[in-house]
MARKENU-466501 format. One record per residue: residue number from 1; x, y, z of N, C-alpha, C in turn. Coordinates in steps of 0.001 Angstrom, whole numbers, padded with zeros to 6 digits, always signed. Layout:
! MARKENU-466501
<atom num="NUM" n_xx="X" n_yy="Y" n_zz="Z" ca_xx="X" ca_yy="Y" ca_zz="Z" c_xx="X" c_yy="Y" c_zz="Z"/>
...
END
This chain:
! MARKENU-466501
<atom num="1" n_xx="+208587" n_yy="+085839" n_zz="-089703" ca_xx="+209141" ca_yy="+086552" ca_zz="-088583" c_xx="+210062" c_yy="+087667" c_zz="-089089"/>
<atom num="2" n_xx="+210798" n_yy="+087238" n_zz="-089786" ca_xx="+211774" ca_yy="+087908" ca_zz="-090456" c_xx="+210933" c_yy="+089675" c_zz="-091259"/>
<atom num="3" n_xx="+209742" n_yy="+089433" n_zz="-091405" ca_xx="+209086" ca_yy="+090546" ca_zz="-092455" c_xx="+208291" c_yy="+090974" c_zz="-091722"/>
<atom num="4" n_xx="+208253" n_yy="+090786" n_zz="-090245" ca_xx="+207814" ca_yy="+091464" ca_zz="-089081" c_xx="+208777" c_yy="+092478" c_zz="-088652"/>
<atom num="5" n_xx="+209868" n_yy="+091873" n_zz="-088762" ca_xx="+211099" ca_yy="+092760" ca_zz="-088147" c_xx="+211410" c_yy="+093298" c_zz="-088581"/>
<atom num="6" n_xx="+211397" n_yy="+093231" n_zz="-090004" ca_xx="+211694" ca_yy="+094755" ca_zz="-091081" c_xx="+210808" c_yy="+095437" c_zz="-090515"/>
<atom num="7" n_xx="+209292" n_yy="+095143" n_zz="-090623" ca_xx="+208300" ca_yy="+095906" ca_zz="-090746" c_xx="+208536" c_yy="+096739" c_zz="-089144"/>
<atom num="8" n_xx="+208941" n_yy="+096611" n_zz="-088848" ca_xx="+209276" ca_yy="+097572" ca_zz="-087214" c_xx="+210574" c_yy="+098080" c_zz="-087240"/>
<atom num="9" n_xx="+211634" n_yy="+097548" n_zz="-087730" ca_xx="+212963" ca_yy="+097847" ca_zz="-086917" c_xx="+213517" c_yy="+098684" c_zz="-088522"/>
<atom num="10" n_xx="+212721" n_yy="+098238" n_zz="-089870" ca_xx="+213586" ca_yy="+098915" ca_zz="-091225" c_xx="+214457" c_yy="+097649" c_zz="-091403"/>
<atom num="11" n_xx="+214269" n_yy="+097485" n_zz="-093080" ca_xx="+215438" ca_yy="+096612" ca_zz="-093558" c_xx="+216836" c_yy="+096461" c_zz="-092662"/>
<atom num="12" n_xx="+217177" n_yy="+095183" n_zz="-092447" ca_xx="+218433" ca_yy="+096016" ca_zz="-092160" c_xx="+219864" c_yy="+096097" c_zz="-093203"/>
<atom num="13" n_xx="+219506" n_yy="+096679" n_zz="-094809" ca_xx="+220482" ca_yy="+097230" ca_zz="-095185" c_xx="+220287" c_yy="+098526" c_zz="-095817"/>
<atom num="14" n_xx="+219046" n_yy="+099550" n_zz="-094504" ca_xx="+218865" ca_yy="+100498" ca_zz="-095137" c_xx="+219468" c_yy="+101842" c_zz="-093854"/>
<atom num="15" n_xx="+219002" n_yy="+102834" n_zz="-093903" ca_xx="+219681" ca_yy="+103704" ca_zz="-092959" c_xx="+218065" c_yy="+103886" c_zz="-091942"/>
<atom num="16" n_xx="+217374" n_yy="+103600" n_zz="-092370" ca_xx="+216191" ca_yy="+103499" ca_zz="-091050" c_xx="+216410" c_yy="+102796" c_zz="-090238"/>
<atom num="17" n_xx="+217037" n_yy="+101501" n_zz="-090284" ca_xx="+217172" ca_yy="+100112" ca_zz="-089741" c_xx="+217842" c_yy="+100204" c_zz="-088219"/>
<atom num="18" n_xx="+217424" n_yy="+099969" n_zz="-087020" ca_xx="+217746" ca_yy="+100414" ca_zz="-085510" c_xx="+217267" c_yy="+098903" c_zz="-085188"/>
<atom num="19" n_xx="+217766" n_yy="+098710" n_zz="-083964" ca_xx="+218150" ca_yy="+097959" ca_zz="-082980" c_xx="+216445" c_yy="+097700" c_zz="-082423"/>
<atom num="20" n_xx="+216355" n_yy="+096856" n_zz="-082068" ca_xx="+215131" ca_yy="+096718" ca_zz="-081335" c_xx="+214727" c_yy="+096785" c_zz="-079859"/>
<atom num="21" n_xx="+213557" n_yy="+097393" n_zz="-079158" ca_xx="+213602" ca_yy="+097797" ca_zz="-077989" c_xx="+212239" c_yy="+096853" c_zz="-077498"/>
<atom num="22" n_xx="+212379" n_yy="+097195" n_zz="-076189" ca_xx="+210942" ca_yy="+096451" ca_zz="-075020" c_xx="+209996" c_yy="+097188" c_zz="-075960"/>
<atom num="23" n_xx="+210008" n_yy="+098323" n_zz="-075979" ca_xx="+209018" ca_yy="+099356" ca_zz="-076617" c_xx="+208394" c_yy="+098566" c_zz="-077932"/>
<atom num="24" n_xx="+209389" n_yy="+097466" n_zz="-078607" ca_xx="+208586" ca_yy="+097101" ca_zz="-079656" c_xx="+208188" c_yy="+095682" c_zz="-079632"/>
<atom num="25" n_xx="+207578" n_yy="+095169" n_zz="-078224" ca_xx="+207337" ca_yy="+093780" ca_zz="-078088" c_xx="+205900" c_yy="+093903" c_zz="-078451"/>
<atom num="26" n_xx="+205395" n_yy="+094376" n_zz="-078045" ca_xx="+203741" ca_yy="+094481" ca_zz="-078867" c_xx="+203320" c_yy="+094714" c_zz="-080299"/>
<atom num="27" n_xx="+204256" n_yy="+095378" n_zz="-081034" ca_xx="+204412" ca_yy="+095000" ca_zz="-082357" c_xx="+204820" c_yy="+094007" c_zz="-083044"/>
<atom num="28" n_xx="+205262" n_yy="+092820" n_zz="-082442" ca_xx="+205979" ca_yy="+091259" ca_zz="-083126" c_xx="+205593" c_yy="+090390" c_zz="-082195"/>
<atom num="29" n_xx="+204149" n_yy="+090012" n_zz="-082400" ca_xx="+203373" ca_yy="+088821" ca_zz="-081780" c_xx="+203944" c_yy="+087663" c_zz="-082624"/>
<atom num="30" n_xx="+204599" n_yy="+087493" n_zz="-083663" ca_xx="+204811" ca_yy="+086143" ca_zz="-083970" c_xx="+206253" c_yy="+085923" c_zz="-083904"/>
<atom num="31" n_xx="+206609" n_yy="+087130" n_zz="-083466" ca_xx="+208438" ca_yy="+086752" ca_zz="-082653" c_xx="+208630" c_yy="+086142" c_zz="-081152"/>
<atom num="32" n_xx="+207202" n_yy="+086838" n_zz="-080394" ca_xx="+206858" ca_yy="+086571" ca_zz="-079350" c_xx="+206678" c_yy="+085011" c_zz="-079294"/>
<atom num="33" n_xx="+205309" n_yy="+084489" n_zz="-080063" ca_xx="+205036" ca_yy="+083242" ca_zz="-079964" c_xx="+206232" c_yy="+082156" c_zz="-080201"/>
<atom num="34" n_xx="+207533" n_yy="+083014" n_zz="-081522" ca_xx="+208341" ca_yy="+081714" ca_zz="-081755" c_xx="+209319" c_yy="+081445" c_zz="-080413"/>
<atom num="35" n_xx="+209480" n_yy="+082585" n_zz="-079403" ca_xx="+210204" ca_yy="+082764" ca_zz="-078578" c_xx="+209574" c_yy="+081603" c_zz="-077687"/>
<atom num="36" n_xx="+208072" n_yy="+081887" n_zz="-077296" ca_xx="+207658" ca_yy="+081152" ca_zz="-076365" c_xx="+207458" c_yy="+079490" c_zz="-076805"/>
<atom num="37" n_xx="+207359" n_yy="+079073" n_zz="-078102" ca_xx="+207919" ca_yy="+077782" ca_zz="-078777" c_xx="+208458" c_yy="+077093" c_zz="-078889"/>
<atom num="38" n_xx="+209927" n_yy="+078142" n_zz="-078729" ca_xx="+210936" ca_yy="+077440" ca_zz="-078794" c_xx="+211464" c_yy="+077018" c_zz="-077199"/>
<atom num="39" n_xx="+211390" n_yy="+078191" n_zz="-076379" ca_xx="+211219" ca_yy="+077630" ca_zz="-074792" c_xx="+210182" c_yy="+076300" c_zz="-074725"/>
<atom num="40" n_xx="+208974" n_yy="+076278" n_zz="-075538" ca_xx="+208255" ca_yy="+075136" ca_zz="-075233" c_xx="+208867" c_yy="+073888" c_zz="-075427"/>
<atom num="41" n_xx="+209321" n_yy="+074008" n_zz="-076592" ca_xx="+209475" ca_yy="+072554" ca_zz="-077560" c_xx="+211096" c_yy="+071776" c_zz="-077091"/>
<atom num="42" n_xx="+211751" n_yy="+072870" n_zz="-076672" ca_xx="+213493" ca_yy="+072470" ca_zz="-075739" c_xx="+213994" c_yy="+073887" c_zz="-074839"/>
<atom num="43" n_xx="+213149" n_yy="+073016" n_zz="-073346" ca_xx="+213023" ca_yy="+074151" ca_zz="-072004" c_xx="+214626" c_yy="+073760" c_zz="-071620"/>
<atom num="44" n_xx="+215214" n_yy="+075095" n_zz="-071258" ca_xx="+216434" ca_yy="+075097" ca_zz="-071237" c_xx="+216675" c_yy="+074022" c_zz="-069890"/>
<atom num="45" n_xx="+215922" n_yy="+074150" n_zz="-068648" ca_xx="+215922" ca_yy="+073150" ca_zz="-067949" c_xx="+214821" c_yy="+072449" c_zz="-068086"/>
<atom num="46" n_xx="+214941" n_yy="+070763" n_zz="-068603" ca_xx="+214296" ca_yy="+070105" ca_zz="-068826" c_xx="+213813" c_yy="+069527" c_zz="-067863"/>
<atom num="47" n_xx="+214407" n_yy="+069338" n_zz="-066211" ca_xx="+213566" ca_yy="+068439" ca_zz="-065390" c_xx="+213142" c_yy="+069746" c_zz="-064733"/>
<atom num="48" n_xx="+213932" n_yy="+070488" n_zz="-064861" ca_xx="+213485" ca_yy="+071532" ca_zz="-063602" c_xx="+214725" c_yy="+071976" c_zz="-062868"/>
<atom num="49" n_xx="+214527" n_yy="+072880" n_zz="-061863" ca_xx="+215185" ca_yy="+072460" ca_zz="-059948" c_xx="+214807" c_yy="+071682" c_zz="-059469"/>
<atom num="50" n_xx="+215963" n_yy="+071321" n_zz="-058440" ca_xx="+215697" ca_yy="+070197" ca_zz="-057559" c_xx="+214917" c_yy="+071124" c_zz="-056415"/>
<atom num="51" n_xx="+213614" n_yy="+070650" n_zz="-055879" ca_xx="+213197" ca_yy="+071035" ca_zz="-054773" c_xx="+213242" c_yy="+069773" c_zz="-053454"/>
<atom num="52" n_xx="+213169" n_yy="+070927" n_zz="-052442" ca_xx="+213018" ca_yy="+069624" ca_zz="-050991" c_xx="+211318" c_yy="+070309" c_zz="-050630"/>
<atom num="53" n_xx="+210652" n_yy="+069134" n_zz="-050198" ca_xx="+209601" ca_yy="+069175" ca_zz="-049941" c_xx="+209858" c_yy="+069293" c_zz="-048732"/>
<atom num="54" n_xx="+209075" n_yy="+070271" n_zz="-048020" ca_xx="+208560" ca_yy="+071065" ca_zz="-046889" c_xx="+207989" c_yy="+069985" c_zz="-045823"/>
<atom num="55" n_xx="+206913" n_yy="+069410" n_zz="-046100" ca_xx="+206287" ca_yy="+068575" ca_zz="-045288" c_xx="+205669" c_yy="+067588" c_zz="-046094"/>
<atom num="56" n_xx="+205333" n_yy="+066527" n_zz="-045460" ca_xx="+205160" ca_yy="+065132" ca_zz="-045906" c_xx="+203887" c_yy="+065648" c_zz="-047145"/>
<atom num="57" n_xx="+203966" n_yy="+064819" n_zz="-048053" ca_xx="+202357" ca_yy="+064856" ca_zz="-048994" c_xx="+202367" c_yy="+063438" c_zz="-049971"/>
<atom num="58" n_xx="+201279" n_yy="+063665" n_zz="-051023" ca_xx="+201600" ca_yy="+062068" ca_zz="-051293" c_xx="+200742" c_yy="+062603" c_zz="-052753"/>
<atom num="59" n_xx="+201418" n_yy="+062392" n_zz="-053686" ca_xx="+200924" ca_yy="+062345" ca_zz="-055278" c_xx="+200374" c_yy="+061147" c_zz="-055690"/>
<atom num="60" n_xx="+199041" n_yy="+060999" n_zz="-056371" ca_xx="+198784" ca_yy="+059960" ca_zz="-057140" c_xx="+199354" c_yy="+058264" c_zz="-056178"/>
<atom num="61" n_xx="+198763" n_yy="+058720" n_zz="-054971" ca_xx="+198918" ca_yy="+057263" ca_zz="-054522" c_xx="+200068" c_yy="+057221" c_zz="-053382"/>
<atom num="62" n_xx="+201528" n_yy="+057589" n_zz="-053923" ca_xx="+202744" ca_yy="+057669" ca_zz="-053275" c_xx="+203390" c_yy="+059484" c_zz="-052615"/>
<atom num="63" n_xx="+203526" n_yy="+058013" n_zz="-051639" ca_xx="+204340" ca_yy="+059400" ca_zz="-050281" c_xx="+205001" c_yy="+059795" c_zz="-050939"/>
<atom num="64" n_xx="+205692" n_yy="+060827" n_zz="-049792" ca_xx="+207058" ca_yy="+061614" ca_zz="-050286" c_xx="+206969" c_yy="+061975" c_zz="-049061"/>
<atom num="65" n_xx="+208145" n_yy="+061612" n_zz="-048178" ca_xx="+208281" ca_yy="+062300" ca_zz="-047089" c_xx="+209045" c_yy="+063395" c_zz="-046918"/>
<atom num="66" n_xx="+208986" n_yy="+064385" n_zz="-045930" ca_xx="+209801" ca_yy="+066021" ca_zz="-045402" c_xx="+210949" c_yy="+065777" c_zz="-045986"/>
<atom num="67" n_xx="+211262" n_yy="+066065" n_zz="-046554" ca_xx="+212926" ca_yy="+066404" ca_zz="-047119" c_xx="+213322" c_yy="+065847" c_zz="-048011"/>
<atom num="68" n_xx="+212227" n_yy="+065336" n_zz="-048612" ca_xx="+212798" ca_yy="+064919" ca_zz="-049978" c_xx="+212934" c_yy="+065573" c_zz="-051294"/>
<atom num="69" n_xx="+214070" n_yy="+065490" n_zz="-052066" ca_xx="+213971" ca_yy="+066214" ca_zz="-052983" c_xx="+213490" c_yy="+065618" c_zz="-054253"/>
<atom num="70" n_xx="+212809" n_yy="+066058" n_zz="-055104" ca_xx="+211502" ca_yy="+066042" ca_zz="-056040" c_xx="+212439" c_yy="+066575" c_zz="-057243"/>
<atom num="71" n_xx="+212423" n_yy="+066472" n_zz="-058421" ca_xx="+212677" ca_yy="+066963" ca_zz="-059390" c_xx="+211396" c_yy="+067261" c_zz="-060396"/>
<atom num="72" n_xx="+210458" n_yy="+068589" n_zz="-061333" ca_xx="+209347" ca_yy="+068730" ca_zz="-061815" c_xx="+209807" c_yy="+068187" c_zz="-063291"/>
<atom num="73" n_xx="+209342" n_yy="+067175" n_zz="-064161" ca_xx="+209255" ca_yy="+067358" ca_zz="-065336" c_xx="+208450" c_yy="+067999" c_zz="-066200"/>
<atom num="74" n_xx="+209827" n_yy="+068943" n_zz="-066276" ca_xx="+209269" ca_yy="+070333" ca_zz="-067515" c_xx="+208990" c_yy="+070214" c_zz="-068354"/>
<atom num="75" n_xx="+209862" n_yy="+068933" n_zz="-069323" ca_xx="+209872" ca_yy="+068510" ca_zz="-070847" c_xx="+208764" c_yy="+068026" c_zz="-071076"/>
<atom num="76" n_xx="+208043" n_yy="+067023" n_zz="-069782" ca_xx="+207385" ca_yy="+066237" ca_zz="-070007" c_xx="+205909" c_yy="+066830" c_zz="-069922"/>
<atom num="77" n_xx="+205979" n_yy="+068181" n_zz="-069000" ca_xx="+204708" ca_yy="+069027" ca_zz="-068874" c_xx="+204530" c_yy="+070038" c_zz="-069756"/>
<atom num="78" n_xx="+205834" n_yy="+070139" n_zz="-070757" ca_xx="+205504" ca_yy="+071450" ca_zz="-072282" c_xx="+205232" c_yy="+070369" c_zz="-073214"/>
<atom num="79" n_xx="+205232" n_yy="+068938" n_zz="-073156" ca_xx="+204940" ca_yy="+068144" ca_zz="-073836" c_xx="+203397" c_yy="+067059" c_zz="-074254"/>
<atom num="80" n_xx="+202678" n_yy="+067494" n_zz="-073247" ca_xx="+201522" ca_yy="+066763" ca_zz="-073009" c_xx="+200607" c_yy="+067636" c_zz="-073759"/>
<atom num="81" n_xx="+200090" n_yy="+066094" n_zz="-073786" ca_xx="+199036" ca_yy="+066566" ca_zz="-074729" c_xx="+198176" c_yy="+066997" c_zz="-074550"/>
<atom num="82" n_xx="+197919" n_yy="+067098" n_zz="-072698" ca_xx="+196928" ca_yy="+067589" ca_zz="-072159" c_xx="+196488" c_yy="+069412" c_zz="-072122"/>
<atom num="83" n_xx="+197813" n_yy="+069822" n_zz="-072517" ca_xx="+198112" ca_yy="+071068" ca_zz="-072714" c_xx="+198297" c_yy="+071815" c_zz="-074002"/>
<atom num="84" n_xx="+198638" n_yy="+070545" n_zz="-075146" ca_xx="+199070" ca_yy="+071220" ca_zz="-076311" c_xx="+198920" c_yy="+070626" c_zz="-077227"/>
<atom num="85" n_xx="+198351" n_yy="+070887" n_zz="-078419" ca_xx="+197818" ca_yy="+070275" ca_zz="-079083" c_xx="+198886" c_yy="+070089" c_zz="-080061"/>
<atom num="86" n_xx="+199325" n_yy="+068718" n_zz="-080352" ca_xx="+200471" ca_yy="+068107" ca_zz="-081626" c_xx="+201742" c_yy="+068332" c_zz="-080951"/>
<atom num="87" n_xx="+202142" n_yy="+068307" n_zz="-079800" ca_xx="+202998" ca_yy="+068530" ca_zz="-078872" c_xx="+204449" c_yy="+068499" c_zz="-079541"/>
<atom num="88" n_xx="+204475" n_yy="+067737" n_zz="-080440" ca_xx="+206189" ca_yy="+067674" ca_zz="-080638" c_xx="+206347" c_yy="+068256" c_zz="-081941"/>
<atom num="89" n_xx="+205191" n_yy="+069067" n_zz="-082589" ca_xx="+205315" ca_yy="+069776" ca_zz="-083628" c_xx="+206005" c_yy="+071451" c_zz="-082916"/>
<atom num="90" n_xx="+206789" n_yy="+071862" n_zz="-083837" ca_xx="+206973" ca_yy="+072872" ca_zz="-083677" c_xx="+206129" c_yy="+074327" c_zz="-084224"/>
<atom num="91" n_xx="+205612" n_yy="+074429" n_zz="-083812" ca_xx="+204429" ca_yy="+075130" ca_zz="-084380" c_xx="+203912" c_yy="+076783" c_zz="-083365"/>
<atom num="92" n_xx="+204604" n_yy="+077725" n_zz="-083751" ca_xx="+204711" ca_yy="+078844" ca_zz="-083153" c_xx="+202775" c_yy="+079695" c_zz="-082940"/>
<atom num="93" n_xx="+202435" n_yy="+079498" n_zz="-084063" ca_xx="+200992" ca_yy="+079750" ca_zz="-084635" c_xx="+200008" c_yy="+079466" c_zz="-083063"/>
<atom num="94" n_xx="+200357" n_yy="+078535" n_zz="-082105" ca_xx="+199598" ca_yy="+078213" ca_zz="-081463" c_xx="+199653" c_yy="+078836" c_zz="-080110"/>
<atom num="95" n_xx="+200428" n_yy="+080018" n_zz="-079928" ca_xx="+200377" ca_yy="+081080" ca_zz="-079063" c_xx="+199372" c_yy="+082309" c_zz="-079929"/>
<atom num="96" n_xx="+199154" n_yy="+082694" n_zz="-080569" ca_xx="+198279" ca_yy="+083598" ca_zz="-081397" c_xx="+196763" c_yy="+083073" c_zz="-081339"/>
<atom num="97" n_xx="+196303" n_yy="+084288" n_zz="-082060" ca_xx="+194897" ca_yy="+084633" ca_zz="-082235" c_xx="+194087" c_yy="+084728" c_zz="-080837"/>
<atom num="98" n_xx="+192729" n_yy="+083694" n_zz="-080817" ca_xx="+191816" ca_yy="+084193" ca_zz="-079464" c_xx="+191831" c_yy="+083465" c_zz="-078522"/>
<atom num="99" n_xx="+192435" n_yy="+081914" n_zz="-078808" ca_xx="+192247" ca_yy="+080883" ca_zz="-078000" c_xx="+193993" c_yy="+080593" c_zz="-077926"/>
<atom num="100" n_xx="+194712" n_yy="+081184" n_zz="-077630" ca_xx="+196250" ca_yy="+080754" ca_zz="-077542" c_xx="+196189" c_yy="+079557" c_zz="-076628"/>
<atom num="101" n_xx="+197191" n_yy="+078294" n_zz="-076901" ca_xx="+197592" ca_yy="+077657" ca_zz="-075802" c_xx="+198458" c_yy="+078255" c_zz="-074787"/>
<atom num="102" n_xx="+198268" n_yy="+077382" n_zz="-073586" ca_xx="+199408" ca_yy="+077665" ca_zz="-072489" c_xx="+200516" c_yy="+078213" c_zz="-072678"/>
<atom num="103" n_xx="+200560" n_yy="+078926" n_zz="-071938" ca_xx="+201658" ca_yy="+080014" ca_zz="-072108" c_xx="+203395" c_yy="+079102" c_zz="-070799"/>
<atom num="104" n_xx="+203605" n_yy="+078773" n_zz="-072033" ca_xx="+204903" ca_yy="+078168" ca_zz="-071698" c_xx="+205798" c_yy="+078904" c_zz="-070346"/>
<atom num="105" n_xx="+205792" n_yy="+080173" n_zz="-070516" ca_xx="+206743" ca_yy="+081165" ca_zz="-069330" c_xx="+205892" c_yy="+080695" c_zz="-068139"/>
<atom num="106" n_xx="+204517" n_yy="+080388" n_zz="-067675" ca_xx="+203859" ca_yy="+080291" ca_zz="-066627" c_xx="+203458" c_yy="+078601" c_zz="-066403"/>
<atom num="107" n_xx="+204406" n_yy="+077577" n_zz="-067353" ca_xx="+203936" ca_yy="+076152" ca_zz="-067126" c_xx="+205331" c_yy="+075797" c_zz="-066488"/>
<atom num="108" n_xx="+206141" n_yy="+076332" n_zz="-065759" ca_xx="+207187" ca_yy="+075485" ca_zz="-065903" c_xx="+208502" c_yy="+075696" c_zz="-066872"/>
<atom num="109" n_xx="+208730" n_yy="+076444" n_zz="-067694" ca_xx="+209924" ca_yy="+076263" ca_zz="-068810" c_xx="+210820" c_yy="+076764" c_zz="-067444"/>
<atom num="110" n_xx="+210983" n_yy="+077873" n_zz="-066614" ca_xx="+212396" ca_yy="+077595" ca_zz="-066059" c_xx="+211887" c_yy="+077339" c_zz="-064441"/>
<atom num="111" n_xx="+211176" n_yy="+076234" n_zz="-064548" ca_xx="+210990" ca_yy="+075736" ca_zz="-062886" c_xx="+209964" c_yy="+076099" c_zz="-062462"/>
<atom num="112" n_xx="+209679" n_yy="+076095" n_zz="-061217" ca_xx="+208696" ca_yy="+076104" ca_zz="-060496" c_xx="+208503" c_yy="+077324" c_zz="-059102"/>
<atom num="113" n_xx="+208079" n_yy="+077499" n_zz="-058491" ca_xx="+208292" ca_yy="+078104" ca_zz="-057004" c_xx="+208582" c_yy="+079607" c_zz="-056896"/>
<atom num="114" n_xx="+209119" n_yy="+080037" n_zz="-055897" ca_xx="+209403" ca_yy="+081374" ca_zz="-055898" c_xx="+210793" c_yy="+082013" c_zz="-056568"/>
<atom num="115" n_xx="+210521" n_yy="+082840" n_zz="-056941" ca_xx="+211799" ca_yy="+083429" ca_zz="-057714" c_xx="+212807" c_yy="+084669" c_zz="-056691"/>
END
């Protein structure tokens, strides 16, 4: 990561060496992936928000009636294995190339619903 960021921003103990911009997020795909990694592997909110359910529905068997509030497990959904392969490895590599896994920003790392 580190010899990505030279490679864009200049050593930084030389006089090329500048600050980094939006402009250079497409040049550091593996700063990107460790970013989205590290949101994966410890989501700053781990259960989620608390939501209140709207109207009655019923998950896997069990109700939930109007107004109850629900908490989503985040930890437990950047954690499955159904989504990620070696789940509790930290392993940045697996946002890259052609077949990236789930993209952590759109599973849940900060909640659910409308923003």
């Amino acid at each position: 990561m580190q010899d990505e960021l030279d490679g864009v921003l200049g050593p930084p103990d030389s006089l090329e060496f500048r600050l980094p911009t939006w402009d250079d997020r497409p040049s550091t795909p593996y700063l990107e992936a460790v970013i989205s990694e590290t949101l994966r592997h410890h989501p700053p909110l781990g259960t989620g928000v608390p939501h209140s359910v709207t109207e009655e529905d019923e998950y896997r068997g069990w109700r939930i009636p109007k107004g109850s509030i629900v908490f989503a497990n985040a930890w437990g959904m950047l954690h499955s294995e159904e989504n990620y392969k070696n789940p509790q490895v930290f392993q940045p590599e697996r946002f890259l190339g052609d077949t990236p896994e789930l993209d952590p920003l759109s599973n849940g790392t900060f909640g659910f619903g409308r923003r």
